[in-house]
C-alpha positions as a LaTeX table, in Angstrom:
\begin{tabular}{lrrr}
\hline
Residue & $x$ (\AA) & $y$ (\AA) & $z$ (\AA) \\
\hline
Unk1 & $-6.60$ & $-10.41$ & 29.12 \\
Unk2 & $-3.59$ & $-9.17$ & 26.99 \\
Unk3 & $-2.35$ & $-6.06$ & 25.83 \\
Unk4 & $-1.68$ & $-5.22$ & 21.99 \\
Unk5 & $-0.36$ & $-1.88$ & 20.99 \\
Unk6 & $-0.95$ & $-1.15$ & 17.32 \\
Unk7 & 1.71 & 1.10 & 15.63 \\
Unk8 & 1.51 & 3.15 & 12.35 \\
Unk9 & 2.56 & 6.56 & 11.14 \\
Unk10 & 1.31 & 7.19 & 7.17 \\
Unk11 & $-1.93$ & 7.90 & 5.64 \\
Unk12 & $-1.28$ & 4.43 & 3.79 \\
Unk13 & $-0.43$ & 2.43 & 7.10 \\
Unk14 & $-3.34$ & 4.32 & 8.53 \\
Unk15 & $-5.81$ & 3.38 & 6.17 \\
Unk16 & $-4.70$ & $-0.21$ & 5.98 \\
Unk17 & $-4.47$ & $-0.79$ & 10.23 \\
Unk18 & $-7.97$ & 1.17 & 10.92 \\
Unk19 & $-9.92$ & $-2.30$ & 10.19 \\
Unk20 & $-7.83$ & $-4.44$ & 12.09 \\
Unk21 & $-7.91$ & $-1.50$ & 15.10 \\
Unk22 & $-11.64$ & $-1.69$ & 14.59 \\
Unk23 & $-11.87$ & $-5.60$ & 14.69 \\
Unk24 & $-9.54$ & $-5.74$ & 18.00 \\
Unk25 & $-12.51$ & $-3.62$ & 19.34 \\
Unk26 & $-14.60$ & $-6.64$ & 18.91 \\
Unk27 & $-12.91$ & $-8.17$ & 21.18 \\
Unk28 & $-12.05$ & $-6.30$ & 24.33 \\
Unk29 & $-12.79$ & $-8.48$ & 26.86 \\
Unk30 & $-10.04$ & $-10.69$ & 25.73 \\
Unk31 & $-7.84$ & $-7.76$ & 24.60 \\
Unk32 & $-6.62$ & $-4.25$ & 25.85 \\
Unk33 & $-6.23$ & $-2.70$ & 22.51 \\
Unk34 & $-4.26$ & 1.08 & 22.02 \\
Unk35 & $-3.07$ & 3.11 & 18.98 \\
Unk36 & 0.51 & 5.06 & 18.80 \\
Unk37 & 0.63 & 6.57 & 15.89 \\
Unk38 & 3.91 & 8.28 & 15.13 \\
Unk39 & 2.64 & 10.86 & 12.90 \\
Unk40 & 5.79 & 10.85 & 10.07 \\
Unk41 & 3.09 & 12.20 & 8.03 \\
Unk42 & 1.22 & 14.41 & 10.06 \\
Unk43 & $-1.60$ & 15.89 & 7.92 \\
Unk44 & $-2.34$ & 12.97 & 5.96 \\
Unk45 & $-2.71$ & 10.70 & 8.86 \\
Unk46 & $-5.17$ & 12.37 & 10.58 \\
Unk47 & $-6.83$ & 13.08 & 7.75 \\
Unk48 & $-7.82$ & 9.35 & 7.73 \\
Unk49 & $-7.58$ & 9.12 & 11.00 \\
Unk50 & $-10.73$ & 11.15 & 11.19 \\
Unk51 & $-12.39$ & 9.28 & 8.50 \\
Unk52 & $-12.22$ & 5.98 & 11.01 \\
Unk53 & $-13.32$ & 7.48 & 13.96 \\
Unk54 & $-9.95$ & 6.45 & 15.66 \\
Unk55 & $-8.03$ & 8.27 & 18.39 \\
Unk56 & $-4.67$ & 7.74 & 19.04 \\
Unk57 & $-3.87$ & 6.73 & 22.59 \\
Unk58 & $-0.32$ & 7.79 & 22.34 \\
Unk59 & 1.20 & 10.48 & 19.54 \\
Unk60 & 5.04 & 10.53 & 18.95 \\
Unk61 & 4.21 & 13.48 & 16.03 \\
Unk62 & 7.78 & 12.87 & 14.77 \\
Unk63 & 7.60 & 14.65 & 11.56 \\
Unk64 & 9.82 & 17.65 & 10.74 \\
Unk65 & 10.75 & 19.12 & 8.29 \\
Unk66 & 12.47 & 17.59 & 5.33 \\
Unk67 & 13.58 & 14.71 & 7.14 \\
Unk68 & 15.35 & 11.82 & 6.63 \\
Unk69 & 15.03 & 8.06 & 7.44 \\
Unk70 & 17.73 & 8.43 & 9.67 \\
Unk71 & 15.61 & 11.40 & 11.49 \\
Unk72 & 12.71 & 8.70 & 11.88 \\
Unk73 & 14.45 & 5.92 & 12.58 \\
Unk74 & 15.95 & 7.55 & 15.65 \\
Unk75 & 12.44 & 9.37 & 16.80 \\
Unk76 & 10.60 & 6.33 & 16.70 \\
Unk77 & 12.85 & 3.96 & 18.07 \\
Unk78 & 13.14 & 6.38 & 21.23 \\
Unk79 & 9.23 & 7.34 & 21.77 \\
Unk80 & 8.33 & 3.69 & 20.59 \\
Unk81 & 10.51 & 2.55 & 23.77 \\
Unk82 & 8.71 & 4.89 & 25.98 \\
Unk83 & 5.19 & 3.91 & 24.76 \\
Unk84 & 6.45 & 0.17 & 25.47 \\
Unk85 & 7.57 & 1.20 & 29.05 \\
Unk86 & 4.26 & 2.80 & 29.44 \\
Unk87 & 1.55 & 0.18 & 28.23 \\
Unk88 & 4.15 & $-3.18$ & 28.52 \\
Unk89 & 1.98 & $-4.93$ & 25.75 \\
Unk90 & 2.16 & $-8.90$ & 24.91 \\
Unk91 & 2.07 & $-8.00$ & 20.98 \\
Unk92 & 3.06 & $-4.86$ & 18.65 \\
Unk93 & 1.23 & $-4.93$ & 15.96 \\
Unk94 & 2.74 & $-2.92$ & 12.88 \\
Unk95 & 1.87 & $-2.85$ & 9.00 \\
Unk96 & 3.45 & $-2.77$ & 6.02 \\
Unk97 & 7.56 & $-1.53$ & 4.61 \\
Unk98 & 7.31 & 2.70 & 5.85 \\
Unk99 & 10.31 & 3.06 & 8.00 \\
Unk100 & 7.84 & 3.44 & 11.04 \\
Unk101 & 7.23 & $-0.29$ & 10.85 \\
Unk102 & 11.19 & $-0.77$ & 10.69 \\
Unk103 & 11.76 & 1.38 & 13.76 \\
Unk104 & 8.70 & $-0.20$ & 15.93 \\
Unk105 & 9.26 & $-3.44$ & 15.25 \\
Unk106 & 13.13 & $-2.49$ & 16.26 \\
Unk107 & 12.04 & $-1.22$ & 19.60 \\
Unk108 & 9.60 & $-4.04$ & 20.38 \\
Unk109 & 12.88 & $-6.48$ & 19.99 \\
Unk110 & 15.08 & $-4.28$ & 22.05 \\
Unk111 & 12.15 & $-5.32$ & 24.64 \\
Unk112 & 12.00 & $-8.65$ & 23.70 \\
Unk113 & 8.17 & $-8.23$ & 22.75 \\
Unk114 & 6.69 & $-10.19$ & 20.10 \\
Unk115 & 5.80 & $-8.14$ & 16.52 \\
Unk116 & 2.99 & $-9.00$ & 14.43 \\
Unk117 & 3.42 & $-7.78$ & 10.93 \\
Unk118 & 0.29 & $-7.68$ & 8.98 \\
Unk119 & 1.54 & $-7.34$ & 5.24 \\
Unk120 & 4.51 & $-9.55$ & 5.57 \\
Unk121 & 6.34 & $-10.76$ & 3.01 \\
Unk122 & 6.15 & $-8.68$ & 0.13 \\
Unk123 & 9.28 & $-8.63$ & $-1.66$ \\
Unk124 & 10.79 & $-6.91$ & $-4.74$ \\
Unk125 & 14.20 & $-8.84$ & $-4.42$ \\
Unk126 & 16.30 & $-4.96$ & $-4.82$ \\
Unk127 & 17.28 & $-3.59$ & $-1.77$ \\
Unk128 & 17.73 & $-0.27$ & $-2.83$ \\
Unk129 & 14.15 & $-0.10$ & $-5.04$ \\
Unk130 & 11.86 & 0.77 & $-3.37$ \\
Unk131 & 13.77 & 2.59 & $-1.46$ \\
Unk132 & 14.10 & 2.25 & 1.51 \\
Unk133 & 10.59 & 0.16 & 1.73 \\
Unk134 & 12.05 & $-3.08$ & 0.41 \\
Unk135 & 15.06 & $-2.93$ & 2.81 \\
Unk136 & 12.34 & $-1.47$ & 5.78 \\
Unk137 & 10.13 & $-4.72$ & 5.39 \\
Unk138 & 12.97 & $-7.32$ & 5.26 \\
Unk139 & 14.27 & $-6.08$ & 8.58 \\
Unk140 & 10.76 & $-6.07$ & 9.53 \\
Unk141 & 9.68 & $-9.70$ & 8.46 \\
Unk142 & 13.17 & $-10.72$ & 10.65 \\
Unk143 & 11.88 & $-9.19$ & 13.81 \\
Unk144 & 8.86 & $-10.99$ & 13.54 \\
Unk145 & 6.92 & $-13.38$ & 15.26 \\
Unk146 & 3.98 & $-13.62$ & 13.47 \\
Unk147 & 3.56 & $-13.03$ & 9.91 \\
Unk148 & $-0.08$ & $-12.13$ & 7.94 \\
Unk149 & 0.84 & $-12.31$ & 4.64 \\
Unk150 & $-1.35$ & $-10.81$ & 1.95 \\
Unk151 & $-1.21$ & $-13.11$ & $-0.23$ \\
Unk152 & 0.44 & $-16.94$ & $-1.14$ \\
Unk153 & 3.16 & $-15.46$ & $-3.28$ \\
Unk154 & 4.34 & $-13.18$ & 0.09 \\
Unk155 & 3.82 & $-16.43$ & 2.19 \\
Unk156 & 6.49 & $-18.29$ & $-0.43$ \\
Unk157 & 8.94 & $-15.43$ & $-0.30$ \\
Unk158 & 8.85 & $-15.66$ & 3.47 \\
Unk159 & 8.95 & $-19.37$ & 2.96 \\
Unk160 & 12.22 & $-18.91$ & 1.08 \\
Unk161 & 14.03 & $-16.62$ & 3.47 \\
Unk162 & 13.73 & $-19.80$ & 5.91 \\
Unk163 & 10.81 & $-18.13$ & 8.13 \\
Unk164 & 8.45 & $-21.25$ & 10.07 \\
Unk165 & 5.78 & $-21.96$ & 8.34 \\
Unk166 & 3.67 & $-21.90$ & 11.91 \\
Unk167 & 4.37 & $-18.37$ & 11.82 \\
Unk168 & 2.47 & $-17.16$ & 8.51 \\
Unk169 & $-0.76$ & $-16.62$ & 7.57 \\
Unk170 & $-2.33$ & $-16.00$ & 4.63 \\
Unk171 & $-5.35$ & $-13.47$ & 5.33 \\
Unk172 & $-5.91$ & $-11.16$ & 2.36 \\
Unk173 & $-5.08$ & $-7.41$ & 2.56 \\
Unk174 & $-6.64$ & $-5.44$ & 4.91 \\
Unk175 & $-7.06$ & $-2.19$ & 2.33 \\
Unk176 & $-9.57$ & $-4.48$ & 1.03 \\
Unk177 & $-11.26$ & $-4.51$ & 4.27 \\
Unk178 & $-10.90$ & $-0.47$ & 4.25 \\
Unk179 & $-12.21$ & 0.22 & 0.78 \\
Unk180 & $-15.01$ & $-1.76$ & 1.23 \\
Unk181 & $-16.28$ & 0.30 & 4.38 \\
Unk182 & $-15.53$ & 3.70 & 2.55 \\
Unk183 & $-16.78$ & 2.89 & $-0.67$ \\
Unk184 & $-19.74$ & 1.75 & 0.72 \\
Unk185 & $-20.38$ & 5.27 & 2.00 \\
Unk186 & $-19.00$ & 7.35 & $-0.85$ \\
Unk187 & $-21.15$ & 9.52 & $-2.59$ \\
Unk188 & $-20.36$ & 11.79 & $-5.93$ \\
Unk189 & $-17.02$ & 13.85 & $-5.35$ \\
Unk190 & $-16.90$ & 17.13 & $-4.33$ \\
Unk191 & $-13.81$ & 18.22 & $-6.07$ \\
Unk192 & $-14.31$ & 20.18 & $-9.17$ \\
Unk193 & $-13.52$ & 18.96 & $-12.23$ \\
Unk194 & $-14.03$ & 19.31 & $-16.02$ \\
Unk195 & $-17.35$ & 18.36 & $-16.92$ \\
Unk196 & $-17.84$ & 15.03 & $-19.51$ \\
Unk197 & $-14.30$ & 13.84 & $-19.66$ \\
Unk198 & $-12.79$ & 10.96 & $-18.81$ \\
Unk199 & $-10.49$ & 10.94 & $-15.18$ \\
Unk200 & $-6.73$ & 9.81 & $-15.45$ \\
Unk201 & $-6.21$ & 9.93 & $-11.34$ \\
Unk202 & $-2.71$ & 9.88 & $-10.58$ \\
Unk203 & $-0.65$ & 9.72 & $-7.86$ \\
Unk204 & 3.32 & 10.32 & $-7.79$ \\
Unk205 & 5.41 & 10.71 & $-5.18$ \\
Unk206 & 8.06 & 7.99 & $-4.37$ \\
Unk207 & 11.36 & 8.69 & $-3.05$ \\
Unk208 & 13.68 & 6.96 & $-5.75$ \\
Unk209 & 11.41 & 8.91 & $-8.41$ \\
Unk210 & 12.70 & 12.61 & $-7.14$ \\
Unk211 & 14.04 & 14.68 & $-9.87$ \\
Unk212 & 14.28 & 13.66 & $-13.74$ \\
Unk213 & 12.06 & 10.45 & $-13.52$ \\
Unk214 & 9.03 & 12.48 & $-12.01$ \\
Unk215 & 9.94 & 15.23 & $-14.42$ \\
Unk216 & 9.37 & 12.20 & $-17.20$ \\
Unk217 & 6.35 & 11.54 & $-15.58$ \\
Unk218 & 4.82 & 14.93 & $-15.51$ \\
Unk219 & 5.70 & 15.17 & $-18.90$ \\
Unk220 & 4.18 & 12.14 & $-20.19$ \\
Unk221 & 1.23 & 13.31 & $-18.45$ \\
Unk222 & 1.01 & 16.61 & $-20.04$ \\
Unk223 & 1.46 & 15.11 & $-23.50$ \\
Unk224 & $-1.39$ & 12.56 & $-22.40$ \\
Unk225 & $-3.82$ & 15.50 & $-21.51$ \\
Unk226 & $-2.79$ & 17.63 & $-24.63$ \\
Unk227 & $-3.43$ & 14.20 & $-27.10$ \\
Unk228 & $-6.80$ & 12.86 & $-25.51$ \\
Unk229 & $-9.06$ & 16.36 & $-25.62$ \\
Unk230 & $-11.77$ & 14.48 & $-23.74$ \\
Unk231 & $-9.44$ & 13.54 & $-20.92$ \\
Unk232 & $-9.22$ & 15.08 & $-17.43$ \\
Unk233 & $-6.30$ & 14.46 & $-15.26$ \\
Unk234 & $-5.99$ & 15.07 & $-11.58$ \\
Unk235 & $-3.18$ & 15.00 & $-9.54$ \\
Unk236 & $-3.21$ & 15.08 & $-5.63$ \\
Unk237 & $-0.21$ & 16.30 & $-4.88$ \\
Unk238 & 2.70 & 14.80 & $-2.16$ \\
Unk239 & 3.57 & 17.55 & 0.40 \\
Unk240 & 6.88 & 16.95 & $-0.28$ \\
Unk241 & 8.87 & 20.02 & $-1.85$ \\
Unk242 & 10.41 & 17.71 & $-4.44$ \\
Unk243 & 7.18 & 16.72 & $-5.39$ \\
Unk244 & 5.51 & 20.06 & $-5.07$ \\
Unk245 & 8.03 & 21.99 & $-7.47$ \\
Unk246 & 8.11 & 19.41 & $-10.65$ \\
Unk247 & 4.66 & 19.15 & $-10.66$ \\
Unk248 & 3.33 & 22.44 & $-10.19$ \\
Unk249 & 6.13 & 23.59 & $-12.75$ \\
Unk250 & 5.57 & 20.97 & $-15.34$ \\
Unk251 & 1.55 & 20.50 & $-15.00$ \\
Unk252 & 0.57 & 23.85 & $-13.72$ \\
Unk253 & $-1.40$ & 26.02 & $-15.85$ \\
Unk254 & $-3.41$ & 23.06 & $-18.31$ \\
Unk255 & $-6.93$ & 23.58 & $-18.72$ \\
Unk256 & $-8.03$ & 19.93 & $-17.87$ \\
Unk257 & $-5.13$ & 18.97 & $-15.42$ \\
Unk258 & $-6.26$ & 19.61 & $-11.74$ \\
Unk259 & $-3.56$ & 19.58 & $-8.97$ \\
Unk260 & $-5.23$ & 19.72 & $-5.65$ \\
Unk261 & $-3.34$ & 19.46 & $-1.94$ \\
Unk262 & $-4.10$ & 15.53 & $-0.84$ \\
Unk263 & $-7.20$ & 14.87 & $-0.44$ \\
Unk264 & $-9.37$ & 12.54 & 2.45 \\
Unk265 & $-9.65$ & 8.99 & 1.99 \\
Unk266 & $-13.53$ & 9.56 & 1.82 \\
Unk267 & $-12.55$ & 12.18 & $-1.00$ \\
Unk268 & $-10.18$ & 9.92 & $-2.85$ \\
Unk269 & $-12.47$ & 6.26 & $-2.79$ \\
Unk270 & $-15.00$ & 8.70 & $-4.24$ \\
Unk271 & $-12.86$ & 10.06 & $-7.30$ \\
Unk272 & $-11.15$ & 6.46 & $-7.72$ \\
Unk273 & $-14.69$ & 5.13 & $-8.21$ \\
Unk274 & $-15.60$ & 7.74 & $-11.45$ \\
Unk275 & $-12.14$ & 7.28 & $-13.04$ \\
Unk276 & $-11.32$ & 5.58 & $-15.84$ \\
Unk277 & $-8.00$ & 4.51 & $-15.39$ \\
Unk278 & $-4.76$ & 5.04 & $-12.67$ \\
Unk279 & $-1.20$ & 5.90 & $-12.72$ \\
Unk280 & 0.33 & 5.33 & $-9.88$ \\
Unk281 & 4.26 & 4.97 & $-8.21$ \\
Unk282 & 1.63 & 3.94 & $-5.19$ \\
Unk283 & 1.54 & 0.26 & $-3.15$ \\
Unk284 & $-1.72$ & 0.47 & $-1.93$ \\
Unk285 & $-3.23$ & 1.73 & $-5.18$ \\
Unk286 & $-2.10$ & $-1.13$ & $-6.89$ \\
Unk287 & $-4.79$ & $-3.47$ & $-4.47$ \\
Unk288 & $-7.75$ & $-0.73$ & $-4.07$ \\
Unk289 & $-8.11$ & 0.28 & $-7.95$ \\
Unk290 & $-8.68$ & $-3.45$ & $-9.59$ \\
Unk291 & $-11.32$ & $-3.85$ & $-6.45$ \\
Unk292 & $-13.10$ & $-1.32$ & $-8.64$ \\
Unk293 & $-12.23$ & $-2.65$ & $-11.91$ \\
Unk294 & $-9.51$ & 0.41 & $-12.74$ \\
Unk295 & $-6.56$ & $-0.91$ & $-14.51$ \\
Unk296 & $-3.71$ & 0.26 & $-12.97$ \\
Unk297 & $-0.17$ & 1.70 & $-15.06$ \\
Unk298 & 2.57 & 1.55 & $-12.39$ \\
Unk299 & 5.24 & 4.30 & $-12.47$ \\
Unk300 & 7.83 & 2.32 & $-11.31$ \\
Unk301 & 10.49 & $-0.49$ & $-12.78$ \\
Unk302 & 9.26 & $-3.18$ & $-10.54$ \\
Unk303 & 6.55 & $-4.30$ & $-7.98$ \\
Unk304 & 6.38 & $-6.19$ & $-4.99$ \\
Unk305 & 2.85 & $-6.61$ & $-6.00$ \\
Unk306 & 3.63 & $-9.25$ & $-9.07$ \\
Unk307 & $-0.25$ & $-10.61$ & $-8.30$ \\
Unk308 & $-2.13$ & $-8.65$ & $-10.28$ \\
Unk309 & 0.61 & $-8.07$ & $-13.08$ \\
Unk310 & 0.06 & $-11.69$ & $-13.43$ \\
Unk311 & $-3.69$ & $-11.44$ & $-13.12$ \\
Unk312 & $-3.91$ & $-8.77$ & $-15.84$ \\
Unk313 & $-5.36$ & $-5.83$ & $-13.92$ \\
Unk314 & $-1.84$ & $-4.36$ & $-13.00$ \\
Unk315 & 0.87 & $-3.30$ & $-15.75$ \\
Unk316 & 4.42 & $-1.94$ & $-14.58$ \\
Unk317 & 5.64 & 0.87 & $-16.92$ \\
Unk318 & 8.56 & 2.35 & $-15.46$ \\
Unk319 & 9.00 & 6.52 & $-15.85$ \\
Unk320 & 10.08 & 7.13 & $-19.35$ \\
Unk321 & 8.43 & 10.06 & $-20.92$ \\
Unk322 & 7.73 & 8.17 & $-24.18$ \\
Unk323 & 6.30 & 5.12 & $-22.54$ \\
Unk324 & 4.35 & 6.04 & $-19.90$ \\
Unk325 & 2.64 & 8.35 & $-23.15$ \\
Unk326 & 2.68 & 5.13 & $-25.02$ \\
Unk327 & 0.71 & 3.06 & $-22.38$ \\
Unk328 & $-1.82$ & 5.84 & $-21.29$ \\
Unk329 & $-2.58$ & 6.17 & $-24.58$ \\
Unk330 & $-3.12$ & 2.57 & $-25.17$ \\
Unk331 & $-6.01$ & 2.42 & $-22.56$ \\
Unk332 & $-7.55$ & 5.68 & $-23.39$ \\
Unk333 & $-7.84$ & 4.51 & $-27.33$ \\
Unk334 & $-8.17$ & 0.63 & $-27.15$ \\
Unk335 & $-10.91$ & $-0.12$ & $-25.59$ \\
Unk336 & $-10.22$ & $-4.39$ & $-25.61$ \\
Unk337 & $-7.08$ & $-3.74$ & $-24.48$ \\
Unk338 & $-8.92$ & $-1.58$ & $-21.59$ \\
Unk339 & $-11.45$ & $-4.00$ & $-21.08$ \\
Unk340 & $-9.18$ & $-6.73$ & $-20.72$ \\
Unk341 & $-7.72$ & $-4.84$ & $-17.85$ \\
Unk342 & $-10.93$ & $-3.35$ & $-16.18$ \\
Unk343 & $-12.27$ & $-7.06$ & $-15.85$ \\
Unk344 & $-9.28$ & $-8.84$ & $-14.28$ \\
Unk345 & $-9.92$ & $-10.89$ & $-11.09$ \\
Unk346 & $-8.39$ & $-8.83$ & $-8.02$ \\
Unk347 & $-5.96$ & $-10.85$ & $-6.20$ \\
Unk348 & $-5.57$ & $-9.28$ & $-3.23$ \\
Unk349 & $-8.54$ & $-9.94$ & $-0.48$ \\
Unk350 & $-12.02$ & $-10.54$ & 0.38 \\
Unk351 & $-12.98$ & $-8.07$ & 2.76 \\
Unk352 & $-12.66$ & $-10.94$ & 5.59 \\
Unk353 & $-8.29$ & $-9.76$ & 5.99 \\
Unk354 & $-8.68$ & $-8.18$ & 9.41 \\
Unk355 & $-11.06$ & $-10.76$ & 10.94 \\
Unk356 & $-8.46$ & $-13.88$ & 9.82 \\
Unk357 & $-5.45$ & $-11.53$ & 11.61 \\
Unk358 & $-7.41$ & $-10.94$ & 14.87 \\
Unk359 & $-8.77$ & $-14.83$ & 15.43 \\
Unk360 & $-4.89$ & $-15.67$ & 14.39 \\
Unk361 & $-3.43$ & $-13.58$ & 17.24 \\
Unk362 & $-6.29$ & $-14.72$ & 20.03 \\
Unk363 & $-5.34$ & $-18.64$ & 18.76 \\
Unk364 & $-2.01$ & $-17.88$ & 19.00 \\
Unk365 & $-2.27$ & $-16.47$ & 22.88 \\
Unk366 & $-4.33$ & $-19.71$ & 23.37 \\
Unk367 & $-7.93$ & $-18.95$ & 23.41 \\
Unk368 & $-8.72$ & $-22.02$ & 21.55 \\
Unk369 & $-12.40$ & $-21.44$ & 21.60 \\
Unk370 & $-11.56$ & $-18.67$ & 19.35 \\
Unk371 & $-9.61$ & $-21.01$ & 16.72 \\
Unk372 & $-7.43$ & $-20.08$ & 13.83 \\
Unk373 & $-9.66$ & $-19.22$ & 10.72 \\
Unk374 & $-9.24$ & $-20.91$ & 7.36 \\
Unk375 & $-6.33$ & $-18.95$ & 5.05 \\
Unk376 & $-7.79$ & $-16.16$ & 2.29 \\
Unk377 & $-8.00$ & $-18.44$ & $-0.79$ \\
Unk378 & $-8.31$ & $-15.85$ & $-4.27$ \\
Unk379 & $-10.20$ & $-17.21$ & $-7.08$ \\
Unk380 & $-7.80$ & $-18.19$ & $-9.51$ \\
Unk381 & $-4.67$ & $-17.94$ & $-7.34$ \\
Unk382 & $-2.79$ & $-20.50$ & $-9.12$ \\
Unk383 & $-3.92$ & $-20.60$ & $-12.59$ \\
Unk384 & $-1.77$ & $-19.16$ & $-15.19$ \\
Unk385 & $-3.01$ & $-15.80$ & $-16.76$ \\
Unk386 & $-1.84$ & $-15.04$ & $-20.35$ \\
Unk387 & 1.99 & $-15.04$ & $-20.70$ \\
Unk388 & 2.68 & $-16.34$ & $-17.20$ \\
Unk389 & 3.68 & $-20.13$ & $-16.88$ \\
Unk390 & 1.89 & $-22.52$ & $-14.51$ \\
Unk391 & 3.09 & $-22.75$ & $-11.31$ \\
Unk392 & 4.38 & $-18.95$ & $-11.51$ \\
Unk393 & 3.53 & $-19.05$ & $-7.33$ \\
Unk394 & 6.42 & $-20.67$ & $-6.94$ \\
Unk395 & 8.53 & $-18.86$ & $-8.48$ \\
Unk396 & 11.07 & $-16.52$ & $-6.82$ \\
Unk397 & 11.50 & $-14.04$ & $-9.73$ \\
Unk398 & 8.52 & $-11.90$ & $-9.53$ \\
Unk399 & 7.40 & $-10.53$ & $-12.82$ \\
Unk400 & 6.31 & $-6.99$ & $-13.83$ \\
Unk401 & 9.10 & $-5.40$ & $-14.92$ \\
Unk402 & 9.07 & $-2.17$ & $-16.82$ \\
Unk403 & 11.31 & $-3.37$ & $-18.78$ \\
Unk404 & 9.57 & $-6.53$ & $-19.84$ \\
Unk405 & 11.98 & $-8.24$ & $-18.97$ \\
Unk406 & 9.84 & $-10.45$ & $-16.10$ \\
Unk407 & 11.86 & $-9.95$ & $-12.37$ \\
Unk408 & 13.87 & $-7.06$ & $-11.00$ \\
Unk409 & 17.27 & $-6.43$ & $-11.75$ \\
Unk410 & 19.50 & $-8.56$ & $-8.85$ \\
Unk411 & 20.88 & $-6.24$ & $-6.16$ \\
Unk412 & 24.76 & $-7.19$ & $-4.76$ \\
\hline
\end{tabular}
């Protein structure tokens, strides 16, 4: 038997490691599975952590008050290295680019034990946006030994940054394997909203997007509501304070705009499924709303999530006022150009993510009876959509700009 120790700290993380914690489960006579969760957001996290039926063996509950990355980095790195002493696992397992993953997979080297990083690979090719996410999963990817990557364009990136190919595995995304459980059990939701209109969910709340490119946002948004009359838009709101103020200060007081405290995961799949279409500065989002058939208007200049850009399910709209207005409105009065959207293949998994990451790791500690299961294989994962060039895989640029302009600006 071997030890894994499976490390997360944000709702996001959370909802993306509870499958894989509930295949290890599977399996415990060849595994001694246990859960640190570092709490660096405390409310949300157990939020969904109650929603999976998981409880944490160990709790770090690092968050304070406005803190920093610095804060985190140091908190985690010191309680991960006492969990470490504690359990002396053969694998940490961590998820993903929050700086929780960083700082785990930090302390696992200091201890010279392997990391497993399920969601490897994903790359925006700016170190500063997102910030610090892009910079959190590079360092993350280094510290690696094995890497499940989502999806054959993160498998190339890795591929590029001279990573063995022995080492990777392409296994679909495991929110797939999450939304699938909770959507299955979702019923009508319970929040209250404004009765026959159509739902513009949004969610906002990215560090680089503090201060006049949220304001934009919330802006845009309010002009969106006050144009479409049969439009509802709700807004769960960050707990951060920078979020809190712009919004509530910018959106507060509109008939049909709803800003609520975040909501459950149970609570969210449910108001995802009745929407009509999403704005999001979200990852995660990006992969659960096309799974529904919800196109998706990103509020951010790139994404690491070039996929479904290319599919057509995904488009990247940066945070100007007049153009996030512009592309809202688009969806909410064309309906080919929505349709076109709504019925884009999904890109990112098959519901099957967590099993391929669990029979990888018991092939990899040699039970061979286990073997290593076949790679995720998307339908149409290397045909061209409309506007993108065969063979776009391969290429190291991703596209999805805001800008148009098809890659992220180069970083020095």
């Amino acid at each position: 038997m071997f030890r894994i120790l499976t490390v997360f700290g944000t709702r996001p993380e959370a909802i993306k490691m509870a499958p894989v914690v509930a295949e290890l489960s599977q399996h415990g006579s060849l595994v001694e599975s246990r859960v640190c969760v570092t709490a660096q957001h405390r409310e949300m996290l157990d939020q969904v952590l109650a929603v999976f039926g998981i409880e944490p063996d160990y709790d770090l509950d690092v968050m304070t008050e406005d803190q920093t990355p610095g804060d985190v980095t140091a908190a985690v790195v010191t309680g991960i290295d006492r969990v470490l002493a504690d359990f002396s696992p053969d694998l940490v397992l961590v998820h993903g680019d929050t700086t929780t993953t960083m700082s785990a997979a930090l302390a696992a080297f200091y201890r010279k034990v392997p990391v497993g990083h399920v969601e490897a690979g994903l790359r925006t090719h700016d170190r500063y946006f997102p910030f610090p996410e892009e910079m959190n999963r590079v360092l993350t990817d280094a510290l690696s030994t094995l890497h499940f990557a989502p999806t054959l364009r993160s498998k190339e990136n890795l591929l590029r940054e001279g990573v063995s190919p022995d080492s990777i595995s392409v296994t679909g995304n495991t929110v797939i394997d999450a939304l699938t459980d909770v959507a299955g059990r979702a019923g009508l939701p319970e929040t209250e909203l404004p009765e026959g209109k159509r739902l513009v969910l949004v969610t906002a709340h990215r560090r680089e997007n503090f201060g006049r490119p949220l304001e934009n946002i919330c802006r845009a948004l309010r002009d969106v509501a006050d144009r479409f009359t049969d439009v509802s838009i709700l807004y769960p709101v960050h707990l951060n304070p920078n979020v809190q103020r712009t919004a509530s200060s910018i959106l507060g007081g509109h008939d049909r705009i709803v800003l609520t405290d975040p909501l459950s995961y149970l609570e969210f799949v449910r108001l995802l499924k009745v929407s009509h279409i999403v704005v999001t500065d979200s990852g995660g989002l990006q992969e659960e709303a096309p799974s529904l058939g919800k196109p998706v208007l990103v509020l951010r200049r790139e994404t690491e999530r070039p996929e479904a850009v290319e599919a057509g399910t995904v488009r990247v709209v940066g945070t100007e006022r007049e153009t996030v207005l512009n592309e809202c409105s688009r969806l909410l009065s064309d309906d080919a150009a929505y349709e076109e959207m709504a019925e884009a293949v999904n890109p990112y998994g098959d519901g099957r993510a967590s099993e391929r990451i669990i029979g990888t790791i018991l092939s990899h500690f040699g039970h061979g009876e286990v073997g290593r299961p076949s790679e995720f294989e998307p339908r149409q994962a290397n045909a061209p959509s409309p506007g993108v060039r065969s063979g776009a895989a391969a290429d190291p640029t991703p596209r999805g700009r805001a800008d148009g302009s098809g890659g992220p600006r180069c970083s020095s």
